[in-house]
Structures are given as C-alpha cells and as structure tokens.
C-alpha positions in Angstrom: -12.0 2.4 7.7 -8.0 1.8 6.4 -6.8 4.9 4.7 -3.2 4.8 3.1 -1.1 7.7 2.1 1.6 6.5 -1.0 3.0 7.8 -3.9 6.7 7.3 -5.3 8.0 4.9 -2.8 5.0 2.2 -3.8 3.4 3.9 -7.3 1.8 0.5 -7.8 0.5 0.2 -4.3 -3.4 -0.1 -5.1 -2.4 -3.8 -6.5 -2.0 -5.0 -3.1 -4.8 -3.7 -1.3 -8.0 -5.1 -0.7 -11.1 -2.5 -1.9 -11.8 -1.4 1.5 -8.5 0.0 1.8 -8.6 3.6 0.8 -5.4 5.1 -0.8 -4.7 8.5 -1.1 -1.6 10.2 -2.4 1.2 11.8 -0.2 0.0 13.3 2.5 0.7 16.7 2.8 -0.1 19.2 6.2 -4.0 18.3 7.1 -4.2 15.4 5.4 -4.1 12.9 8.5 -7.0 14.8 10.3 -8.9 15.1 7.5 -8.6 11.0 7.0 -9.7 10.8 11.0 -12.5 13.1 10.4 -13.7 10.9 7.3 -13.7 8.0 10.0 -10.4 6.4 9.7 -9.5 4.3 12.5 -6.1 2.9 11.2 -3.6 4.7 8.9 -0.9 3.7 7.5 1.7 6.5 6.4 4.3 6.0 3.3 4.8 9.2 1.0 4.6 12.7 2.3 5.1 16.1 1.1 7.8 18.4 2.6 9.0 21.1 0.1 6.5 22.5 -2.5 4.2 22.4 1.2 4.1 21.7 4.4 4.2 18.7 5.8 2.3 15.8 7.8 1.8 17.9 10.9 2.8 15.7 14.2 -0.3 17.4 16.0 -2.3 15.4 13.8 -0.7 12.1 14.3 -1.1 13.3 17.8 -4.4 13.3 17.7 -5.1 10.5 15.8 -3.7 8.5 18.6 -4.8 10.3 21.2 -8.3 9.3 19.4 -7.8 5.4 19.7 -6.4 5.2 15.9 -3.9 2.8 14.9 -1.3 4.9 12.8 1.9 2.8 11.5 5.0 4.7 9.1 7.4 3.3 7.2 10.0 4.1 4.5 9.8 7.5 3.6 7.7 10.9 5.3 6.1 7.7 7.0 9.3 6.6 8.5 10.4 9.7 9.9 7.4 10.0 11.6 7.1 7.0 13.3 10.4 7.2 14.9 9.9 11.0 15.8 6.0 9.8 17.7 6.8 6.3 18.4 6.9 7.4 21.9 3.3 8.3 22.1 2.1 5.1 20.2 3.2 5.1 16.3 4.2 1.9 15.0 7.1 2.3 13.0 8.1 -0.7 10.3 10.6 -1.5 7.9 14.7 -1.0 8.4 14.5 2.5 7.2 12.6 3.2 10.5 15.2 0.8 12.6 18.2 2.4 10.8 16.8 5.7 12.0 15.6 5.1 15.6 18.9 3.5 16.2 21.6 6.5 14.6 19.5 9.3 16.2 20.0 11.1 12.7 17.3 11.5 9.8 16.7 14.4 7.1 13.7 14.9 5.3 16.0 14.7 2.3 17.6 11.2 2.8 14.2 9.6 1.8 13.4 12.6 -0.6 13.1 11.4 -4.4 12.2 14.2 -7.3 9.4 12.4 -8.8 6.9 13.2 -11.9 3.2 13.1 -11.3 0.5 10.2 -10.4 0.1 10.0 -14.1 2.7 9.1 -15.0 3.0 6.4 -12.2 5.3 9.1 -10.1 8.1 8.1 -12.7 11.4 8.1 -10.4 13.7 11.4 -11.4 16.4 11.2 -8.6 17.4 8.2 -6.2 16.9 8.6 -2.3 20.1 8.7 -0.3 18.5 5.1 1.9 18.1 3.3 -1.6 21.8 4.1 -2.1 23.1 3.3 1.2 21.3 -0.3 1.8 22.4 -0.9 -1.7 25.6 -0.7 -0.6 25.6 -2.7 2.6 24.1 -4.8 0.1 26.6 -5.4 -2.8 29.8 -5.4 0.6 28.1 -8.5 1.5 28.2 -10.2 -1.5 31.4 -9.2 -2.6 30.3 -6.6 -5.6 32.8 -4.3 -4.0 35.2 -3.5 -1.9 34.8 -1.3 1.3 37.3 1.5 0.1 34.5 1.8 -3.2 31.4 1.5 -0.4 32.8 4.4 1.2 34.2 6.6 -1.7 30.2 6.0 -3.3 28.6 6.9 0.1 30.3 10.0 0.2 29.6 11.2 -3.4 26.2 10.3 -2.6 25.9 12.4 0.8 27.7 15.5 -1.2 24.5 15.8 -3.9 22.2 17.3 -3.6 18.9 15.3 -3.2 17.4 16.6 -6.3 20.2 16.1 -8.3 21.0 12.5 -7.1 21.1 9.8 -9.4 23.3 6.9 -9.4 25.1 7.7 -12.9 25.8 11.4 -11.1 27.6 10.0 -7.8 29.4 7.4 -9.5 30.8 9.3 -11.8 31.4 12.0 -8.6 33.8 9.8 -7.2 37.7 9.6 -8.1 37.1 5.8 -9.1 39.1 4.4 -12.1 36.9 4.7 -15.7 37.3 0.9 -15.9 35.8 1.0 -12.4 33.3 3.1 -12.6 31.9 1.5 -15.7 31.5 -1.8 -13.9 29.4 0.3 -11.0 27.4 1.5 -13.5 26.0 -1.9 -14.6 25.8 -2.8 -11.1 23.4 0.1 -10.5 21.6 -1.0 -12.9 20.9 -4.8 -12.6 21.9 -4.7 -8.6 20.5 -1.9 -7.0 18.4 -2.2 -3.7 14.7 -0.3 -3.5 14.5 -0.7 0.3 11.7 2.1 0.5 9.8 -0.4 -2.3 10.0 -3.0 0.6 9.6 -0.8 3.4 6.5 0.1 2.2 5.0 -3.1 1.0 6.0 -4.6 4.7 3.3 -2.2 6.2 0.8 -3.0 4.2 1.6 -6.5 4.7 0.9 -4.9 8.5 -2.0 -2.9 7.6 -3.6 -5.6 6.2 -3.7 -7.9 9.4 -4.5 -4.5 11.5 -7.9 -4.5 13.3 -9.7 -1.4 14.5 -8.6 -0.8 18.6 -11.5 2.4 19.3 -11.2 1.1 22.9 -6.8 1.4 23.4 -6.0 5.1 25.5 -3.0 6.7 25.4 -1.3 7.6 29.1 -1.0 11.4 28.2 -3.2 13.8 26.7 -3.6 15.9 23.8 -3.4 19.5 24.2 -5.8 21.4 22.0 -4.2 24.5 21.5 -5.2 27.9 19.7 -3.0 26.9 16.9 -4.3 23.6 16.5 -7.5 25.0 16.8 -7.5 27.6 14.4 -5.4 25.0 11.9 -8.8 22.3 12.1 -11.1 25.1 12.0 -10.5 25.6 8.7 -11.0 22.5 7.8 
C-alpha cells in the first residue's frame, strides 16, 4: 500500500494519483506509524504539521525504514525530513531538499505557509520564504531584476515573520522606488515561482514508479526505547 501525506503545497494532489494511492492530509506526530501499522510499505511525505502540534516524529520515519518501507520527502515538512534521515535511508527529491542538504541550514518556517482548511482547498494566506527565494534566482536569470533588488527583496522577506509574509508585505518592506515597487508587484503576480508545487508533484512522479522493497535492511538498528514505547502504545 502507497500512502501520501499533502495538503497546502499540492491542494490538488488527489488528481494525479492513481486509486490505490491513499492520501491523507499533513501529517502531524503519529501519523507515519499509524500509516505503517495500516500496512503501508512506501510513503511519500509532503505537508506536515509543526505549530498548532507536534510534528512528524523522526522515530517513526526510523522505524518505517528500519521496517523495509520505502519513505521519500520533498518540498515542505517532507523536505526537511529527508535531508535530516537521508542518512539512514530517506529519499529526499526536489531542489528544496538539494538547496537544503547542500547549505546545512533549514527552519521549519522557511517552508511554513498560513493556510485555510481542506475545504476550502487549503486556500494560500501567506507565501513560504523557498517560493520567494527560487522566485528570485528565477526572475535574475531572466533579467526581471537586477541583483541589488534580488537582494534588498530577500532580506525583507527573511525579516517577516512567516505568518505575516506575503509578497505585497515584503515588497512594499523594502526601501525600493514606488515606481519600482509597483513593477515587482505585477511581477509577483504573473511571474512568481511555486517550487514546493513542483517539488511535490516530482515525488509523486517518484511515488508512482516506486515498488514495494519488504526484503531491503538497513545496516543499523532501531532502538525501541521506553519513550517510543509508551508513544505507540497508545496508539
């Protein structure tokens, strides 16, 4: 069984995978292990909780691998994850995952996005800090502007907070001419980058194409503590 975790970063995710494919929303703490004790045998991790509660526990993606399941991340809670258990076997995809395995630096809150509920298609309410900055790598190599702007927009956008951050907020943030800032504007608008969109929709391209391995071990091995005993035990 495929199991998928994804909300904000791919609302419309269900369109692109086949029926056996089960999605569920952002995972929050417990939601891996319960996908493995379903009978999942490879998961593929997008969206994840990390403020209103706890988070996708790395015990679980532990054990999941240490179980023979396949489990791949990519741009968002799903990045972050793969690059911080890629050494015990999760498959990391997308350049959100290269651009953080290669600077050694990630925050929960540079994929973070406010975001309203399923129901309403988990309407966007603030833009991540990633979208932002491959946006801008972006318009510098076509020549939408120059590297002075790149940099005086990359600040404004590190300075907000994440809930707060929109692209009208850290334009207008910056000490940029009106004239200028207008032009950015309209950029933002017809121009701007959704690299977790295309993170997300290159693993399940992966996930797809992704067979069951029960027979692949690990060379380490799990350590079943009291916590993570007591965490499973209820359920």
């Amino acid at each position: 069984m495929k199991v998928l975790f994804a909300g904000p970063s791919l609302p419309d995710a269900r369109d692109y995978l086949l029926e056996d494919i089960q999605l569920r929303p952002p995972a929050a703490k417990g939601d891996v292990y319960r996908a493995i004790v379903d009978g999942a045998t490879v998961i593929g991790l997008i969206d994840g909780y990390f403020e209103q509660t706890a988070a996708v526990w790395h015990k679980e993606i532990l054990f999941a691998l240490s179980r023979g399941v396949t489990v791949m991340g990519a741009a968002s809670m799903g990045a972050l994850r793969a690059v911080e258990c890629a050494r015990y076997g999760m498959i990391g995809i997308g350049k959100i995952f290269e651009r953080f395995r290669l600077e050694h630096s990630m925050d929960d809150a540079d994929v973070a996005q406010v975001h309203g509920p399923p129901e309403t298609g988990y309407i966007a309410l603030s833009e991540p800090l990633v979208n932002i900055v491959f946006t801008l790598h972006a318009w510098l190599e076509q020549n939408l502007v120059s590297a002075e702007d790149a940099d005086e927009l990359r600040r404004a956008a590190q300075a907000c907070y994440f809930k707060d951050r929109t692209w009208r907020r850290v334009i207008l943030a910056t000490r940029l001419f009106e004239s200028r800032q207008g032009y950015l504007l309209a950029l933002a608008r017809d121009a701007k980058v959704n690299q977790k969109r295309l993170d997300a929709l290159e693993l399940i391209h992966v996930l797809l194409k992704t067979n069951p391995s029960p027979c692949s071990r690990v060379e380490w091995t799990f350590q079943s503590t009291a916590q993570w005993k007591m965490a499973t035990s209820k359920g």
